[in-house]
RODREN-43179 format. One record per residue (C-alpha): residue number from 0; residue in one letter; x, y, z. Coordinates in Angstrom, 2 decimals, always signed. Layout:
RODREN-43179
   resi   resn         u         v         w
    NUM      A         X         Y         Z
...
This chain:
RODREN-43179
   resi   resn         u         v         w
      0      X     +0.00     +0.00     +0.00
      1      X     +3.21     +2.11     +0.05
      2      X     +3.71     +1.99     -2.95
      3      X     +3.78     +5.95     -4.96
      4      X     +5.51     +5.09     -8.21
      5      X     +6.40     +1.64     -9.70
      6      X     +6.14     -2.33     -7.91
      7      X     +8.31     -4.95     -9.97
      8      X     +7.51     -8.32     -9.27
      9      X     +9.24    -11.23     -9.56
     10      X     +7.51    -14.97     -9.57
     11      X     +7.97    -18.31    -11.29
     12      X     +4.68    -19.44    -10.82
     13      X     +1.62    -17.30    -11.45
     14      X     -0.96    -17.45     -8.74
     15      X     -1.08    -14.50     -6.57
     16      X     -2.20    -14.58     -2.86
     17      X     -5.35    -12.64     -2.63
     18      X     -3.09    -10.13     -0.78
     19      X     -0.83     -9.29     -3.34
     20      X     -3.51     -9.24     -6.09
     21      X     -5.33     -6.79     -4.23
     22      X     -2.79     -4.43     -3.69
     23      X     -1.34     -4.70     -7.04
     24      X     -4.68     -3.57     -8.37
     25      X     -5.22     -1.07     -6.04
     26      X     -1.57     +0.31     -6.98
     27      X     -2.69     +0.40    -10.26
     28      X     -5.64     +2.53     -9.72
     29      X     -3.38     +5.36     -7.86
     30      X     -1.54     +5.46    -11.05
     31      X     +1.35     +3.02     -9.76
     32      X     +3.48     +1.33    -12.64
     33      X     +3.44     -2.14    -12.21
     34      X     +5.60     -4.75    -13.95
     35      X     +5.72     -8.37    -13.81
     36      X     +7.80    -10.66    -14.71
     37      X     +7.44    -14.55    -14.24
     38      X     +8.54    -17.26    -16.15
     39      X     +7.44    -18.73    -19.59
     40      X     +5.60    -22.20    -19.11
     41      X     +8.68    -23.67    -20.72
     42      X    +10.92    -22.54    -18.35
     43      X     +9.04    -23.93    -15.89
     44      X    +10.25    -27.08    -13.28
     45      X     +7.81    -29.28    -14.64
     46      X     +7.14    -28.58    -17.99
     47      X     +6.64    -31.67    -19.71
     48      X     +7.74    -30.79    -23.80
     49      X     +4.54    -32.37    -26.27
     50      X     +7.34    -34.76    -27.83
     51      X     +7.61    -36.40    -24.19
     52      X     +4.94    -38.78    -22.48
     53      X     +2.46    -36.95    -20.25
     54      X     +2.47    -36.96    -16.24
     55      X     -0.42    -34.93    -14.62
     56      X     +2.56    -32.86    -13.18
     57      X     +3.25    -31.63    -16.65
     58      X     -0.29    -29.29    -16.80
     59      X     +1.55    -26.80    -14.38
     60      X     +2.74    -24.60    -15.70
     61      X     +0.09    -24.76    -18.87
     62      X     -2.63    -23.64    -15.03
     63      X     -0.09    -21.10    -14.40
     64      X     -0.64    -19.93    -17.74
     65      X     -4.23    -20.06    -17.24
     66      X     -4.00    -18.02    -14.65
     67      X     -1.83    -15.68    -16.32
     68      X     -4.12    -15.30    -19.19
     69      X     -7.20    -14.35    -17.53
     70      X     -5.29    -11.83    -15.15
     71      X     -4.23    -10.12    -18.34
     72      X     -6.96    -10.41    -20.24
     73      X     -8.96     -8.61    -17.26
     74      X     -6.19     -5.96    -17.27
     75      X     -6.29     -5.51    -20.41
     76      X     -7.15     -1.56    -20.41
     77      X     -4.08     -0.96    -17.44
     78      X     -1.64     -2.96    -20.50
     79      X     -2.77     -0.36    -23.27
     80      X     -2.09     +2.49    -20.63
     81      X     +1.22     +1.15    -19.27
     82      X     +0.23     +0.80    -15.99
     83      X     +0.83     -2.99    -16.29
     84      X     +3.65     -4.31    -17.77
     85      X     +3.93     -8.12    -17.87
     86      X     +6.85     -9.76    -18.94
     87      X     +7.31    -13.78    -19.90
     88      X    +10.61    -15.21    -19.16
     89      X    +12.67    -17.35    -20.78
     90      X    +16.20    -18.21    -21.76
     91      X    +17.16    -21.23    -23.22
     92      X    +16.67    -24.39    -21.44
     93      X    +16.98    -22.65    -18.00
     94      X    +14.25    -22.47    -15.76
     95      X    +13.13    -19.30    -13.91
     96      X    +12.66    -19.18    -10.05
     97      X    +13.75    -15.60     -8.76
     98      X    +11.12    -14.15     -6.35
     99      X    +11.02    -10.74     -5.39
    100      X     +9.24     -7.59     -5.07
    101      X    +10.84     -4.30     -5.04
    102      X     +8.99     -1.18     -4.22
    103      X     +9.77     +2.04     -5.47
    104      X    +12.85     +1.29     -5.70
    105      X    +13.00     +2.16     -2.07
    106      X    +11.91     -1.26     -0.39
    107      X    +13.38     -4.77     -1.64
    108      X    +11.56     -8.10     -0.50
    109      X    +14.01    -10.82     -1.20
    110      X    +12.56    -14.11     -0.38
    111      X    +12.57    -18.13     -1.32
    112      X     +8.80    -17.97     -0.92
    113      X     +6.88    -18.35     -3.75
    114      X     +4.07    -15.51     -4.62
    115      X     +1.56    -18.18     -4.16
    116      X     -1.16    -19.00     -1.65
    117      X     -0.04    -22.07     -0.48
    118      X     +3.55    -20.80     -0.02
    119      X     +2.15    -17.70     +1.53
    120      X     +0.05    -19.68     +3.86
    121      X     +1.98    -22.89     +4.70
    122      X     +5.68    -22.59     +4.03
    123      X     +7.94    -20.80     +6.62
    124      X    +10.63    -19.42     +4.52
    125      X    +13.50    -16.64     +5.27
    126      X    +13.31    -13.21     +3.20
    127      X    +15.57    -10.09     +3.46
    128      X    +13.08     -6.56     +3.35
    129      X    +15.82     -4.00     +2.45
    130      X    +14.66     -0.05     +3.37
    131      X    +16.98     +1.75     +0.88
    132      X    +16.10     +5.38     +1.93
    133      X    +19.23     +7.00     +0.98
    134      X    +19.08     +5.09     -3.04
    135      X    +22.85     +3.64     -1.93
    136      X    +21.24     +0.31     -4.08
    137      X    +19.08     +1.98     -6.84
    138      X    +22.09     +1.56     -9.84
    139      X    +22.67     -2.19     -8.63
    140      X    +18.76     -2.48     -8.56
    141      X    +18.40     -0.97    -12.18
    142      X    +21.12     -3.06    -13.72
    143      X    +19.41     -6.25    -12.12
    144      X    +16.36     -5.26    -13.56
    145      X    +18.04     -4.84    -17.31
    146      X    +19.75     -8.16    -16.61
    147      X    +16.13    -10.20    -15.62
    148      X    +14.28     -7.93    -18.36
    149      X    +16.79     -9.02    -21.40
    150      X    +15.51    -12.51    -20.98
    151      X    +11.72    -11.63    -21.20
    152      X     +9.45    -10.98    -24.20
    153      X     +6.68     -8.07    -23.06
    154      X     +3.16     -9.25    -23.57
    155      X     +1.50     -6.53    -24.96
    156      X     -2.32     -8.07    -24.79
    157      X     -3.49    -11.34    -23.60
    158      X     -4.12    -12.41    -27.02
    159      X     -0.17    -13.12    -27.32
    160      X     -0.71    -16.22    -24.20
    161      X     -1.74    -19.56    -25.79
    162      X     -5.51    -20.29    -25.49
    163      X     -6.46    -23.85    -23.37
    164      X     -7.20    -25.08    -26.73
    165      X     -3.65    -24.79    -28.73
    166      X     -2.32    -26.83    -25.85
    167      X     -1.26    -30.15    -26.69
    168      X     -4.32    -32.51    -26.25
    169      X     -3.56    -34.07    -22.85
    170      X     -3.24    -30.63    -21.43
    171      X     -6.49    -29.54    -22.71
    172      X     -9.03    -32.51    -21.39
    173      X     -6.89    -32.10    -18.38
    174      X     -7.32    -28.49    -18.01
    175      X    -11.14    -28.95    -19.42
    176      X    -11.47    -31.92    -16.40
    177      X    -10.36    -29.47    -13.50
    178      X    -12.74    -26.96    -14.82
    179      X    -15.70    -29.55    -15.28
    180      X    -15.10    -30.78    -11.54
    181      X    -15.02    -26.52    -10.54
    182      X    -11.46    -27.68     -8.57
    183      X     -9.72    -24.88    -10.31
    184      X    -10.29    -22.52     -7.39
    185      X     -9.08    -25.09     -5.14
    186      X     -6.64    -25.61     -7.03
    187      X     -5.49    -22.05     -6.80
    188      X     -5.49    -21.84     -3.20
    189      X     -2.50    -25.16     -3.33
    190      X     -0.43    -24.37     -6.03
């Protein structure tokens, strides 16, 4: 709620506590930038490449995606006005697991906890919350930023995230089952 100017935000997996949604879209609507970057579905733990066999494990980050797609797609007017910037990231084969949120580039969470409910709720994990009052860190902060950001492609409307139905076809009656059951928004409360 601090936040006067710009939140970036770090996350491999994307599935926001209801905390953090909240006061990203309330940061928004003060006129706060906000950018986000989290990792492509490929560079993902346990994405499962089409040409492989299937495990269950392997819809993921294709729910992540999901997820990903809808929050866009409902922020679609703050991405035309640049108060949302959301980037995908991925560089080669590597996967993506940095976590962080920095604040104005004033405050710095550093943490191993994921962005998620489950983590946010169940795991007991150390972070570092820097106060940089005197902007000693803001030129190491901006050339981590241009180091993450080189790696990302921006995502410039929703329309650029793959629909549930290009997914390869045991993603889809997966993704289709969870939604037929109505588990997704249990599902979003463990992943």
């Amino acid at each position: 709620a601090a936040a006067q100017n710009e939140i970036f935000i770090c996350t491999p997996y994307f599935n926001f506590p209801k905390s953090i949604h909240r006061e990203v879209k309330r940061a928004m609507k003060r006129g706060v930038k906000v950018t986000i970057v989290v990792g492509d579905k490929t560079a993902n733990d346990f994405y499962i490449s089409p040409e492989e066999d299937f495990k269950t494990i392997g819809g993921l980050p294709y729910l992540y995606e999901v997820n990903l797609r809808r929050f866009a797609k409902a922020n679609e007017a703050n991405i035309a006005a640049r108060k949302l910037s959301v980037h995908l990231w991925k560089h080669e084969n590597n996967s993506f697991h940095l976590k962080g949120i920095w604040v104005d580039k004033r405050y710095m969470l550093l943490t191993g906890n994921n962005l998620n409910p489950r983590a946010w709720s169940l795991d007991l994990e150390n972070g570092l919350l820097i106060q940089d009052d005197y902007a000693n860190l803001t030129h190491k902060f901006e050339d981590e930023v241009a180091r993450i950001l080189e790696h990302t492609q921006l995502i410039c409307t929703y329309k650029q995230l793959e629909k549930v139905e290009d997914y390869p076809l045991a993603v889809q009656k997966l993704v289709r089952k969870i939604t037929r059951l109505k588990a997704d928004g249990v599902l979003k409360r463990i992943l």
